[in-house]
C-alpha positions in Angstrom: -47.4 13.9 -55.5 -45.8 16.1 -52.7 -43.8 18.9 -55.3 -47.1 20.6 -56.3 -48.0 20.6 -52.6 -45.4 22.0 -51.9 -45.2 24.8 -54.6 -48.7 25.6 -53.9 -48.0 25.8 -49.6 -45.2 28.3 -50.2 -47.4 30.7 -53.0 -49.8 30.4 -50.5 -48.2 31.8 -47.9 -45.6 34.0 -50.6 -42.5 32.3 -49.7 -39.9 31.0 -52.3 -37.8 28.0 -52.3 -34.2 27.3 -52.6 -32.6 24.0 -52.8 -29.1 22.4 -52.0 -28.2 19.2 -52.4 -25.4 16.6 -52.0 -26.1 13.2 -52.9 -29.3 14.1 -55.3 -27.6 15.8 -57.6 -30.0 18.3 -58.9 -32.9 15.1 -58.5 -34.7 17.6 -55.7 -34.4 20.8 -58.2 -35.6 19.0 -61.4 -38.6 17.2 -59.2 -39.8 21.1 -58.6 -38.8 22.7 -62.1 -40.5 19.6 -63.7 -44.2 21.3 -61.6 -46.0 23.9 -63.9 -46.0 27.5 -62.2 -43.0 26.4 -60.2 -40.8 29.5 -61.7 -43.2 31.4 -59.1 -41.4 30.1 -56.4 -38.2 28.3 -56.6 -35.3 30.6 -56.9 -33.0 27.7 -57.6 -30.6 25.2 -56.5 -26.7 24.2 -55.5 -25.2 21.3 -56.1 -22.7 21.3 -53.6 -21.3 17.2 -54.5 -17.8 18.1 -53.0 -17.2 19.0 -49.5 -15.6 22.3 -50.0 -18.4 23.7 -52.0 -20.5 23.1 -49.0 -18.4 25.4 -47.6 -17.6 27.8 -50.2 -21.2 28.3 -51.6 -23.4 27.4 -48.9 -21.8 28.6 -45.9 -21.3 25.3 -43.7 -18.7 25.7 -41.1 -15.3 24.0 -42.2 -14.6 22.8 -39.1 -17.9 21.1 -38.6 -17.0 19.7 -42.0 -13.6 19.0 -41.0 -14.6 17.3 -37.3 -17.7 15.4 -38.4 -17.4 15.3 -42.4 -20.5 15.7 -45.1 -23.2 13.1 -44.0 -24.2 15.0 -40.4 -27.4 16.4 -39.3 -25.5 19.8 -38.6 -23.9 20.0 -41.7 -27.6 19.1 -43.5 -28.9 21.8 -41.4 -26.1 24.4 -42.3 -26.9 23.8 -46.0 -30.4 24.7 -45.7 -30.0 27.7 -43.8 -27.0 28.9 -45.9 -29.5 28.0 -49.3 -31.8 30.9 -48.0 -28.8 33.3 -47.7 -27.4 32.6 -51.3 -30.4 32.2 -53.4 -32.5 34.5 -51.6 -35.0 32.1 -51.0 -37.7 31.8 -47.7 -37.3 28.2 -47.5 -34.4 26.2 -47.6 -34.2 21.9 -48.8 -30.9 20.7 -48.2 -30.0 16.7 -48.4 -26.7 15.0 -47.4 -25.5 11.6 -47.0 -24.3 8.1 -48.4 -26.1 6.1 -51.7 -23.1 3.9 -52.1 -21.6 1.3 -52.8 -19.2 2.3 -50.8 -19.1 4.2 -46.9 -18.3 7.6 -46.8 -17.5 9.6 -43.6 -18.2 6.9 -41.9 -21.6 6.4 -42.5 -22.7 3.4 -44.4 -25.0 3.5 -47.7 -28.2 4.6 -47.3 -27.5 7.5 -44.1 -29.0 10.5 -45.3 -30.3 13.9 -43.4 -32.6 16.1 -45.4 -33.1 19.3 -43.8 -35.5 22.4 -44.2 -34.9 25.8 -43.4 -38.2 28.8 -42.9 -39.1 31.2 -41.5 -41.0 29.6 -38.8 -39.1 26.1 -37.9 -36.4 24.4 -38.8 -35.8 20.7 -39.0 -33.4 17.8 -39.8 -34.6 14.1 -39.8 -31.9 11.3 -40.5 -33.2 8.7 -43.2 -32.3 4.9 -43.1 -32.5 3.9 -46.7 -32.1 0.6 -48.6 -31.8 -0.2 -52.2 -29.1 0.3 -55.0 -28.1 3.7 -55.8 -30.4 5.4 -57.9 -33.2 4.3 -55.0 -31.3 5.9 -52.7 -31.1 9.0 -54.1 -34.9 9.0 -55.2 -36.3 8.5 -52.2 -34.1 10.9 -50.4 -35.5 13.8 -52.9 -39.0 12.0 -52.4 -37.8 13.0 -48.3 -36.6 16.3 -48.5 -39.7 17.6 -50.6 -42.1 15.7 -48.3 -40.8 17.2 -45.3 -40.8 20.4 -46.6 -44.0 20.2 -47.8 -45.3 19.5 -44.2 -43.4 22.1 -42.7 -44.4 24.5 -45.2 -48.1 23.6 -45.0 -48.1 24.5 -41.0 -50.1 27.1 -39.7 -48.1 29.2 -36.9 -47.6 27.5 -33.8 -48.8 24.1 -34.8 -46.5 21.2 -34.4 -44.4 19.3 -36.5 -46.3 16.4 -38.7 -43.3 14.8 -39.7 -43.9 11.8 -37.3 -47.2 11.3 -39.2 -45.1 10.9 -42.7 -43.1 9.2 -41.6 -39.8 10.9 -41.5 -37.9 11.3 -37.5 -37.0 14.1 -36.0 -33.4 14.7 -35.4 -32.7 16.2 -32.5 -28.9 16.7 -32.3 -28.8 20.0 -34.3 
């Protein structure tokens, strides 16, 4: 499993972790909370459902929201930098996006960025999903962590790993 992993990168290198989240609905914070010793590092989570919270508690630019609505890589990217700034945290998790039935913001079921915010890198990747709902929404959690646990794990310097699991790199930020 890729939450203890991650937990144990970040006391490892004495970062926390905050989390914001759209269509997982808390799914991303429970996955951590639900790892013994995780108190030690996460600092908590938003659940920012509504597009104005996005706004209001995590700091993505209305406009952006406005011009491009919720499910965007910039918006994804937004809410993981603004998670640092209002819990506090090193390392910010932030998903977005669509897990249905119907389309939102134009995008269709399944679109959904998951984005992480440190100290050293930053990163966005756009996930194609299938399944009903509740698959959705697992396996975009299951993302999120498992991108941040790569990032997280990175020495200095070194390159991305997030081809190797899978996961591409956005690279309209």
């Amino acid at each position: 499993m890729t939450a203890p992993r991650l937990l144990e990168a970040a006391a490892a290198r004495g970062w926390t972790i905050g989390v914001a989240e759209s269509l997982t609905g808390g799914l991303v914070t429970a996955t951590l909370v639900s790892v013994p010793g995780a108190s030690k590092v996460l600092r908590g989570g938003v659940v920012a459902y509504a597009t104005d919270l996005k706004a209001g508690l995590l700091g993505v630019d209305a406009d952006l929201l406005a011009e491009r609505g919720a499910v965007d890589e910039a918006v994804a990217a937004q809410m993981a930098a603004g998670v640092r700034t209002a819990t506090g945290a090193d390392v910010g998790l932030a998903t977005t996006g669509v897990a249905g039935p119907d389309p939102q913001d134009g995008q269709a079921p399944g679109v959904v960025f998951v984005a992480v915010s440190t100290p050293l890198a930053s990163e966005v990747h756009r996930l194609d999903l299938s399944g009903d709902r509740p698959q959705i929404i697992d396996a975009a959690a299951r993302g999120v962590i498992e991108l941040a646990s790569v990032l997280v794990s990175e020495l200095p310097g070194e390159k991305s790993d997030a081809e190797q699991v899978g996961l591409p790199e956005v690279t309209d930020k």
